[in-house]
FIBA-26629 format. One line per field, with one value per residue (C-alpha): x, y, z. Coordinates in nm, 2 decimals. Example, Ala and Ser with C-alpha at 12.3 -4.5 7.8 and 13.67 -1.06 7.14 Angstrom:
% FIBA-26629
c1 (1.23	1.37)
c2 (-0.45	-0.11)
c3 (0.78	0.71)
This chain:
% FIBA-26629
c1 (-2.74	-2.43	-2.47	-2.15	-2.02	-2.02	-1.84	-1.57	-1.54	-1.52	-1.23	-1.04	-1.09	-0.97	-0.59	-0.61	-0.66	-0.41	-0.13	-0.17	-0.33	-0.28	0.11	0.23	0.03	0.18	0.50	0.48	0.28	0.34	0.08	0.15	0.23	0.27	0.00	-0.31	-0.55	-0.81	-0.82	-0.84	-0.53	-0.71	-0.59	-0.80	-0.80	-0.71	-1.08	-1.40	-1.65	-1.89	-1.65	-1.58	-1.95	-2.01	-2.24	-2.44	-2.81	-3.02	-3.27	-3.11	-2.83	-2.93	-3.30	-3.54	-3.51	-3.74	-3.77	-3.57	-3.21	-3.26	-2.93	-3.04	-3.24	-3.47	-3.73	-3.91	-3.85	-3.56	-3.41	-3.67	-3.93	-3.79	-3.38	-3.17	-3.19	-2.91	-2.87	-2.54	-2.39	-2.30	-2.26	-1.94	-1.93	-2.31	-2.64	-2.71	-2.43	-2.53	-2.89	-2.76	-2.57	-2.95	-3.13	-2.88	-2.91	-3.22	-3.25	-2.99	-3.16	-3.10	-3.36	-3.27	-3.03	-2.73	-2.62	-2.25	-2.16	-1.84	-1.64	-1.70	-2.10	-1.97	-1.79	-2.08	-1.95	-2.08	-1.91	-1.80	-1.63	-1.25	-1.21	-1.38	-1.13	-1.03	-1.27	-1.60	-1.75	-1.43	-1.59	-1.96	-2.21	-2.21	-2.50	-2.52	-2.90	-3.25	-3.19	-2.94	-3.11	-3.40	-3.20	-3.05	-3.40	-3.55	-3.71	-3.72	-4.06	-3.96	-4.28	-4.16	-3.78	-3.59	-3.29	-3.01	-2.75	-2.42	-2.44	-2.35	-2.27	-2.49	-2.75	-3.04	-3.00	-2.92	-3.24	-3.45	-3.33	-3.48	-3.77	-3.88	-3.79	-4.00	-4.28	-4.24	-4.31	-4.62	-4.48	-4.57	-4.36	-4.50	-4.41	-4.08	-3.85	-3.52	-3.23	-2.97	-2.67	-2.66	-2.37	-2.16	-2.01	-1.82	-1.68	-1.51	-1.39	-1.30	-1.38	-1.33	-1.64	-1.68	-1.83	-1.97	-1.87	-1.96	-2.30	-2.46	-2.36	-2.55	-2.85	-2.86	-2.94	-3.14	-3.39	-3.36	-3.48	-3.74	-3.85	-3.87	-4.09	-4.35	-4.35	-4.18	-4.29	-4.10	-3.78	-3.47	-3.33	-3.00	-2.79	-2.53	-2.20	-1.95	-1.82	-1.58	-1.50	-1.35	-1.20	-0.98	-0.84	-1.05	-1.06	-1.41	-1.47	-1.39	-1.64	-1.91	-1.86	-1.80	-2.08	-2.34	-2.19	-2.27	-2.58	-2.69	-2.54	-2.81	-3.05	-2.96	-3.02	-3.36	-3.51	-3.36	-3.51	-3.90	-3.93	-4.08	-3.81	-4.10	-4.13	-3.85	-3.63	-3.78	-3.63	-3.28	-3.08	-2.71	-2.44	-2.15	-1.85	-1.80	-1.39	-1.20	-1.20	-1.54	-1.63	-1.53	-1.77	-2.07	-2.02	-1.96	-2.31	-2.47	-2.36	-2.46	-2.83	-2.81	-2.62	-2.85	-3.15	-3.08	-2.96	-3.25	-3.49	-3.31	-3.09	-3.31	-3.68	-3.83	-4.14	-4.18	-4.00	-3.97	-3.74	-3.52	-3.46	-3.10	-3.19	-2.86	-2.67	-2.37	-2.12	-1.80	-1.43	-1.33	-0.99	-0.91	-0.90	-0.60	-0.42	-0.27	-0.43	-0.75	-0.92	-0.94	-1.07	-1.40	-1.32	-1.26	-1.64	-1.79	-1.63	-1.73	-2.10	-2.16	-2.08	-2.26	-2.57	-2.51	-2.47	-2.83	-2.80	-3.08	-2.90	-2.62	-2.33	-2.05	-1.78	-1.63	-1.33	-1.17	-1.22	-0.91	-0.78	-1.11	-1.46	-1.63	-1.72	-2.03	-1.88	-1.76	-2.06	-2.24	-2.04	-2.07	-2.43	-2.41	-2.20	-2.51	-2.72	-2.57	-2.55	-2.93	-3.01	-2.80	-2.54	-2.83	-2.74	-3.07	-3.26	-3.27	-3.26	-2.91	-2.73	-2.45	-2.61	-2.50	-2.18	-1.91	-1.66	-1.95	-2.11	-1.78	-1.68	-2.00	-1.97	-1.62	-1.70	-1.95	-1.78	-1.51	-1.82	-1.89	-1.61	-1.50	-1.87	-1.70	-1.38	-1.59	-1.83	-1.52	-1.38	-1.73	-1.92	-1.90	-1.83	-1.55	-1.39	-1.38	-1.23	-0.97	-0.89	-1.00	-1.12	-0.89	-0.58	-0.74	-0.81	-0.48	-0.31	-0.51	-0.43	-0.04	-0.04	-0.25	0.01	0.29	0.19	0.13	0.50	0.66	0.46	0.25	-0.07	-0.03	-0.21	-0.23	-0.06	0.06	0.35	0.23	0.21	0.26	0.33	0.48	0.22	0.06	-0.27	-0.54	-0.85	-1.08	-1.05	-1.41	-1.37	-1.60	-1.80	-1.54	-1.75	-1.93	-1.79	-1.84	-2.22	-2.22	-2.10	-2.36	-2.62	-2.51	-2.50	-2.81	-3.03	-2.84	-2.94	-3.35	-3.41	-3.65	-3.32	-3.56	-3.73	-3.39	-3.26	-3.62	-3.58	-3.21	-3.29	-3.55	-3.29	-3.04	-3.33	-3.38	-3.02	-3.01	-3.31	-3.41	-3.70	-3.64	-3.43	-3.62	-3.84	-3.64	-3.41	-3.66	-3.80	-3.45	-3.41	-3.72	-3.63	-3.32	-3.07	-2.77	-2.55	-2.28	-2.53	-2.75	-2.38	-2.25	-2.54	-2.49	-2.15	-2.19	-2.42	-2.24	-1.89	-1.66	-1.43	-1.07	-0.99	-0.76	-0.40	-0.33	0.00)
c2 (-10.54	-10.75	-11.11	-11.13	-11.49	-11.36	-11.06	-11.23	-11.44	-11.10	-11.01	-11.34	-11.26	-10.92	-11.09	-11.29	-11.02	-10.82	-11.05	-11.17	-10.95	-10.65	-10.68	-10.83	-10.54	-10.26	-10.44	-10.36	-10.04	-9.86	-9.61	-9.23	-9.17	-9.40	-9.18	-9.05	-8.84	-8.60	-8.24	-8.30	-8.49	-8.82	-9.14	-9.31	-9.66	-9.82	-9.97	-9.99	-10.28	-10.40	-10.49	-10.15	-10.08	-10.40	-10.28	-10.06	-10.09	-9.96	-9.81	-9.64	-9.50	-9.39	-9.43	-9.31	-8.94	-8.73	-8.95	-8.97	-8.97	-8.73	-8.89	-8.92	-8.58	-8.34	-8.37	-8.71	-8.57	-8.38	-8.20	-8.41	-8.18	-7.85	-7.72	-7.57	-7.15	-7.05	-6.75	-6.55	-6.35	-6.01	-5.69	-5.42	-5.00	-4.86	-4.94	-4.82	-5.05	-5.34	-5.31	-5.33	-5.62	-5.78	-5.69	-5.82	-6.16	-6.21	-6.14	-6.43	-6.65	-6.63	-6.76	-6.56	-6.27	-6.28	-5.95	-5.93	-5.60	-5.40	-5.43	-5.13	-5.24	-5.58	-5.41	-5.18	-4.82	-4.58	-4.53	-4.21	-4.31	-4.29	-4.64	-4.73	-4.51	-4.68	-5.00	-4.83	-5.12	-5.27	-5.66	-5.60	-5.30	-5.00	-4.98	-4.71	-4.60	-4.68	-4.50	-4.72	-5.02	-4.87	-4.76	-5.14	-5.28	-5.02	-5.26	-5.59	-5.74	-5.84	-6.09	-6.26	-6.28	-6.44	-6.31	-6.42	-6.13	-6.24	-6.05	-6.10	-5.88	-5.59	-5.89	-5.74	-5.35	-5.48	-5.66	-5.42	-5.19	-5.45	-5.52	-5.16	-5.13	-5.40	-5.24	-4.90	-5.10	-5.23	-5.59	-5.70	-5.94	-6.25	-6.21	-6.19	-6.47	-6.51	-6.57	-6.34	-6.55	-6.43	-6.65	-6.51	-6.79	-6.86	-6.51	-6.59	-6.90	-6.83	-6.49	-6.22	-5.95	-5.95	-5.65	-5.71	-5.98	-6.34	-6.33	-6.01	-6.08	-6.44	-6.23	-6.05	-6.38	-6.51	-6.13	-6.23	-6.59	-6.47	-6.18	-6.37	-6.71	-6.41	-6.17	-6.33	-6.72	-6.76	-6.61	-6.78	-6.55	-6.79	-6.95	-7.13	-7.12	-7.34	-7.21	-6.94	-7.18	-7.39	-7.09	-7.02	-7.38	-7.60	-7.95	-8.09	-8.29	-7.95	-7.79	-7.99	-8.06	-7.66	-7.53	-7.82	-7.70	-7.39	-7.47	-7.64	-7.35	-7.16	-7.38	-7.39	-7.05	-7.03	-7.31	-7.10	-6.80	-7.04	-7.04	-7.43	-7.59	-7.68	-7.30	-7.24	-7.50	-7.52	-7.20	-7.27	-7.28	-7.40	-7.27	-7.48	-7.47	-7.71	-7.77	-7.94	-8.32	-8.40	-8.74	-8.57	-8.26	-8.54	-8.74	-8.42	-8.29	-8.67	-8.69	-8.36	-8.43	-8.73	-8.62	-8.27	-8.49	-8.73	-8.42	-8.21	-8.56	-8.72	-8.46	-8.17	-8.39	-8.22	-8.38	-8.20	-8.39	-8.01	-7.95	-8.24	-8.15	-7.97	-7.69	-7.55	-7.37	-7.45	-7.19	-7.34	-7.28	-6.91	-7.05	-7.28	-7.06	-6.93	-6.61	-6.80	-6.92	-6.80	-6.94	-7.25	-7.19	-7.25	-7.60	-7.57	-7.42	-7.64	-7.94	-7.83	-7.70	-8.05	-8.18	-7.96	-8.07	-8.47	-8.38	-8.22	-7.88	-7.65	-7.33	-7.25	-6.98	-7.07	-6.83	-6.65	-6.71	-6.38	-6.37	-6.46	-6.15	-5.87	-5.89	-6.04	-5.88	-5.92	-6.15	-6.39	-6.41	-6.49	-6.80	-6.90	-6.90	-7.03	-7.32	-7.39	-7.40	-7.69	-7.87	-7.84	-7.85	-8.03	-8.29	-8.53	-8.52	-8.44	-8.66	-8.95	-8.83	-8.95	-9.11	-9.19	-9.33	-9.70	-9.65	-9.84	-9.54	-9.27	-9.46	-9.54	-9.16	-9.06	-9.29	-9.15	-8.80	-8.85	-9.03	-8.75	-8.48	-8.69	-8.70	-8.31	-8.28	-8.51	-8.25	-7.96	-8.07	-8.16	-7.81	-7.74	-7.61	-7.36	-7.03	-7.17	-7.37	-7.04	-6.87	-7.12	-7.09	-7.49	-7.38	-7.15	-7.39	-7.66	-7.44	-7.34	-7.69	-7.78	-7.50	-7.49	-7.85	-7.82	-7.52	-7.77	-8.02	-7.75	-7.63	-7.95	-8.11	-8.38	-8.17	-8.10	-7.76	-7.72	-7.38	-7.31	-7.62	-7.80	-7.67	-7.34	-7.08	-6.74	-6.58	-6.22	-6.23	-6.09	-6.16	-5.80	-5.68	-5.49	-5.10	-4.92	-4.56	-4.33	-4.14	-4.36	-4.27	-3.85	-3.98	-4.21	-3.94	-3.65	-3.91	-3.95	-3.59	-3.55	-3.81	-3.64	-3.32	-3.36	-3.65	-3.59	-3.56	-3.57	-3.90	-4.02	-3.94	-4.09	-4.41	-4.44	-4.39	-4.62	-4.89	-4.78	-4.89	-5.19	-5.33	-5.23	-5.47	-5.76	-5.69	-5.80	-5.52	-5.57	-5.37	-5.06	-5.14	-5.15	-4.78	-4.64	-4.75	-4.64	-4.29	-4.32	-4.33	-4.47	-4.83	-4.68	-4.47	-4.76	-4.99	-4.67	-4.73	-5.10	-5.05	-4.81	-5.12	-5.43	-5.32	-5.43	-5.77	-5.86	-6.16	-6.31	-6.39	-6.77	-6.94)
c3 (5.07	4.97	5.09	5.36	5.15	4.86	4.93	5.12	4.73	4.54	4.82	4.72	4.32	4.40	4.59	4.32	4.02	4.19	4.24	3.91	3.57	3.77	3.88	3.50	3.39	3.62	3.53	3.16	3.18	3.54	3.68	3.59	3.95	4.33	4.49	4.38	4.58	4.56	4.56	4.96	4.96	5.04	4.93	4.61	4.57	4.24	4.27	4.40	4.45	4.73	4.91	5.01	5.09	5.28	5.52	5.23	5.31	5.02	5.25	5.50	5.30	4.95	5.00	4.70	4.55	4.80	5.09	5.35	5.41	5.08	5.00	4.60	4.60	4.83	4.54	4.42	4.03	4.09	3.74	3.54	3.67	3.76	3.67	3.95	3.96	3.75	3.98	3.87	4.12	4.04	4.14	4.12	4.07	4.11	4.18	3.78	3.65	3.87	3.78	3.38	3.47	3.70	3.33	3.13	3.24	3.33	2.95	2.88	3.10	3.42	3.62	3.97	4.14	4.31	4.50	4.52	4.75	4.77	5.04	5.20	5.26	5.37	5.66	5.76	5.62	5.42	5.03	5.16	5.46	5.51	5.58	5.25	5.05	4.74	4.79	4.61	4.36	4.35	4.45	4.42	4.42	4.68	4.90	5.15	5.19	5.08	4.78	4.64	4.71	4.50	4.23	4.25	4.22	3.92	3.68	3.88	3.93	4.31	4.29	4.08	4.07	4.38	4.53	4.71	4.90	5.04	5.32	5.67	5.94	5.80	5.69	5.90	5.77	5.37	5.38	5.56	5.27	5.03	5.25	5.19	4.80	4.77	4.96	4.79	4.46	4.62	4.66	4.99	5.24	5.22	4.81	4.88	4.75	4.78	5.04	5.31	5.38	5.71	5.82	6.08	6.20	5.89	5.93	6.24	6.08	5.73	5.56	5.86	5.73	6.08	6.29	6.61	6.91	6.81	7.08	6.93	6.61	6.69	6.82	6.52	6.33	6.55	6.48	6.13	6.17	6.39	6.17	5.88	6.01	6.10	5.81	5.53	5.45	5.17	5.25	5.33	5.62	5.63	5.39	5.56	5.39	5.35	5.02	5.19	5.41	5.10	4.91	5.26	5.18	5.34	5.26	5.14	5.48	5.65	5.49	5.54	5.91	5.94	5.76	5.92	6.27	6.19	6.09	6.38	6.62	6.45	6.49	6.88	6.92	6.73	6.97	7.28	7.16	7.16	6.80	6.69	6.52	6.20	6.18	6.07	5.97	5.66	5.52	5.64	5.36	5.27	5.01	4.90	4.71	4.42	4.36	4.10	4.22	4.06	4.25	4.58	4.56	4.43	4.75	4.95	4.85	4.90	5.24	5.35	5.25	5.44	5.77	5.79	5.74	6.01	6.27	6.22	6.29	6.54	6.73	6.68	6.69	6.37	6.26	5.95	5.65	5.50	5.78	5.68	5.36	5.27	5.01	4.88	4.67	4.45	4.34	4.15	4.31	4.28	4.42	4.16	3.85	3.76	3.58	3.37	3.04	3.23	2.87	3.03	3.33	3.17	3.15	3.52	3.55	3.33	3.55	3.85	3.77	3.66	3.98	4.14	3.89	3.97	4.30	4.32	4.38	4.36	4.24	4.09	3.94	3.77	3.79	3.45	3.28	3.40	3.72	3.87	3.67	3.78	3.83	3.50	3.21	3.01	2.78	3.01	3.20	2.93	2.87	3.23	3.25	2.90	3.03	3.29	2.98	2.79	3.10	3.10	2.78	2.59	2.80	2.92	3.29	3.38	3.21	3.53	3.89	4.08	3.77	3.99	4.28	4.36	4.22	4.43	4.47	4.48	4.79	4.96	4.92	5.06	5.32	5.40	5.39	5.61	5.89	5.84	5.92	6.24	6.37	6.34	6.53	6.84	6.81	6.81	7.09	7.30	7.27	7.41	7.10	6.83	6.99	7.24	6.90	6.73	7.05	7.08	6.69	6.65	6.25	6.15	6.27	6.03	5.72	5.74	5.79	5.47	5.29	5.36	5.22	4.93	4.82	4.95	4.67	4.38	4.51	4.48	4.17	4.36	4.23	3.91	3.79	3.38	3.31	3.66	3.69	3.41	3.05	3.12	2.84	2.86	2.59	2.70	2.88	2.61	2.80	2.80	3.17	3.28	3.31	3.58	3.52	3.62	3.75	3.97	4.30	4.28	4.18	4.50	4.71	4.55	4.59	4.96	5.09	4.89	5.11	5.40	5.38	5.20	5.43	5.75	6.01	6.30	6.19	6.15	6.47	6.64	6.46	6.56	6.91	6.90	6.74	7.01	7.28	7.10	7.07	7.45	7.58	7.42	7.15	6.81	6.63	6.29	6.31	6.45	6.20	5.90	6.07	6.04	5.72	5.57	5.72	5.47	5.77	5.59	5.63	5.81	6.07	6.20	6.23	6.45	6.65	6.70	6.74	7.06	7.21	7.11	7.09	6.82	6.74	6.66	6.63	6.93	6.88	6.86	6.96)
């Protein structure tokens, strides 16, 4: 795009700027500090210009918004025509209290759910379980049976509302337990919207919810894919995650190359199972964290339109441009709000969701000033979907499609970013793939070699962090802290021995069996699982029985 002589003249201006305005200028007035880098610890130039792009080819590289590489956009009007889902994730004590919360916002505005669940559901146990002692609604909502998953869902028109669960190993069972809500409100499959994370890879790599072995576990996904191209068209049955990925202290190249590699493992195994790659690809999904470094996460998200676009047509031979596109979904950094002065981490947010907007995201939460402190309360959430609002509505950022494409540092980020993501795909391919990288402990050594020196430079003032090593204050934290029904867990349990003792124990032992069978041989487990399910066997029964098959996982011991 740059014609090569006159580029090679801006390169001489530049020497010459440089040796001369520049150093009397740094001479007088100094730079604030000898390095400056990004919230990845790479190096940024004092300046940008063609030069840096020299190569830059309008058509191959940014392209126009809904055409191929999708580097400005996946659609051609993009938030001129239709806003992003401001889809709020919450969750935390009951299925009653979490369903306040679902009917709360949607009153505010919120144009979609977001299903946090407790850590005990997370890990495949039942509320009343001894292991999940102490854990109830603590970091989302508590779902142990059909039951709760109605009670979750009382009031929701489920035609019309999409949803989105972060869920993983129990992904299957959770959305069964929806599946069947949804039906017992008369809403059939093929109305459902919405989205299962489903991403068990990450948990290897990042987050550890892990149950079963990685190749079950894999299996399991590969049902879900399989399961949902057939009965549910406009479901999502995988959002591919990078965002844990980040919060474990990734850097922003890591978690792009992760989460695509993860991505395309999926993929893999959805084309060995005989499933046509234009069935499905088009409702794979992808989740990403937006951080504080707000140029960074822009060029993050541009490149990762542009490299998933070019895999799934060129590695992958999709012919469906639908199956090019990268759908994701944005969630500002959990990781980088802070205790203290947490006021102020809705300047954070608001930072960080507008990246996420100029980066083209298609849905987004922004997290709440308190929630480095407890889960939020209904006053904080309101400002953060209120913060998504004024970006919307009132900052102008949506008015033209890509306002930063073309931009000499945007494009030259983007550009390194994605040569980055390449080449942790040659690292990963020569450790021979996914599962064998994750054996070996390939991810988890780099998180945490990114995360020891991001702490490294808060520790020794190269990052500077307002109220954490840089104007910090010693006043009390007065922030309201969200209190739980105190009664909620003896209600959880009641409701539990209840099911257990009016359900149909037969059917529940048939249906079991029958999902025991499945997991055994190699028929879809769906289905069985949606049976059990409907029979009101609980979370924790149908994992027991998956567990006997599969086995369980800890992680190996690296040295």
């Amino acid at each position: 795009m740059y014609d090569a002589k006159k580029t090679a003249q801006l390169k001489e201006s530049i020497a010459k700027w440089e040796d001369g305005m520049l150093k009397a200028s740094i001479t007088r007035f100094p730079e604030r500090q000898d390095r400056f880098i990004t919230t990845s610890s790479e190096e940024i130039e004092r300046l940008y210009t063609p030069a840096d792009i020299p190569d830059f080819d309008y058509e191959r590289d940014l392209g126009l918004p809904g055409e191929y590489p999708f580097t400005r956009g996946v659609h051609p009007t993009m938030h001129r025509g239709k806003l992003w889902t401001m889809r709020m994730f919450a969750g935390f004590g009951t299925a009653e209290e979490t369903n306040a919360r679902f009917k709360y916002l949607l009153s505010e505005g919120q144009t979609g759910l977001s299903i946090a669940f407790d850590l005990p559901t997370l890990m495949g146990y039942d509320s009343d379980a001894s292991e999940a002692l102490g854990e109830f609604g603590k970091c989302g909502v508590g779902i142990s049976s059909l039951r709760d998953m109605e009670i979750l869902l009382d009031g929701i028109p489920l035609d019309k509302v999409s949803t989105s669960m972060t869920i993983n190993s129990p992904a299957a069972i959770i959305w069964a337990m929806y599946i069947v809500a949804a039906e017992k409100k008369g809403v059939k499959r093929e109305q459902l919207r919405g989205t299962l994370q489903n991403d068990i890879l990450k948990e290897y790599i990042a987050q550890k919810e892990y149950i079963f072995p990685p190749e079950p576990s894999m299996r399991l996904v590969t049902d879900t894919i399989e399961f949902g191209t057939s009965d549910l068209p406009q479901w999502n049955t995988i959002s591919i995650s990078g965002y844990h990925i980040r919060e474990a202290g990734s850097t922003a190249a890591q978690e792009l190359a992760f989460t695509l590699a993860d991505g395309f493992e999926y993929v893999r195994w959805a084309l060995e199972r005989g499933l046509d790659i234009d069935d499905f690809a088009p409702r794979l999904s992808l989740f990403f964290n937006s951080h504080n470094d707000f140029f960074e996460e822009i060029a993050k998200f541009r490149a990762a339109r542009r490299i998933w676009a070019r895999e799934m047509k060129e590695t992958f031979g999709a012919k469906n441009p639908r199956s090019w596109l990268m759908r994701f979904h944005t969630q500002t950094a959990g990781a980088s709000l802070t205790a203290q002065q947490p006021e102020i981490n809705v300047v954070r947010v608001a930072l960080q969701a507008l990246a996420g907007v100029l980066g083209g995201t298609q849905s987004l939460h922004t997290n709440s000033l308190d929630e480095a402190l407890a889960l939020p309360s209904a006053e904080a959430v309101t400002i953060a979907l209120r913060t998504q609002q004024i970006i919307a509505e009132e900052s102008g950022v949506t008015n033209t499609i890509d306002p930063l494409g073309g931009s000499f540092f945007v494009e030259a980020q983007t550009n390194k970013i994605e040569a980055q993501v390449y080449d942790y795909f040659r690292r990963i391919e020569d450790l021979g793939g996914m599962l064998p990288a994750i054996d070996k402990g390939f991810f988890q050594s780099e998180i945490s070699d990114a995360a020891y020196r991001y702490q490294r430079e808060i520790d020794e003032n190269v990052r500077r962090m307002v109220g954490v090593n840089a104007y910090k204050d010693d006043k009390p934290i007065t922030v309201p802290i969200l209190e739980f029904d105190p009664e909620g867990y003896d209600r959880q349990v009641a409701r539990l021995n209840d099911i257990r003792e009016t359900r149909d124990n037969e059917q529940v032992e048939k249906t079991l069996n029958e999902l025991r069978n499945a997991c055994e041989g190699t028929d879809n487990t769906m289905p069985y699982i949606i049976d059990a399910v409907r029979a009101y066997a609980t979370l924790g029964e149908i994992i027991n029985v998956m567990k006997d098959v599969f086995g369980g996982y800890e992680e190996p011991t690296w040295i």
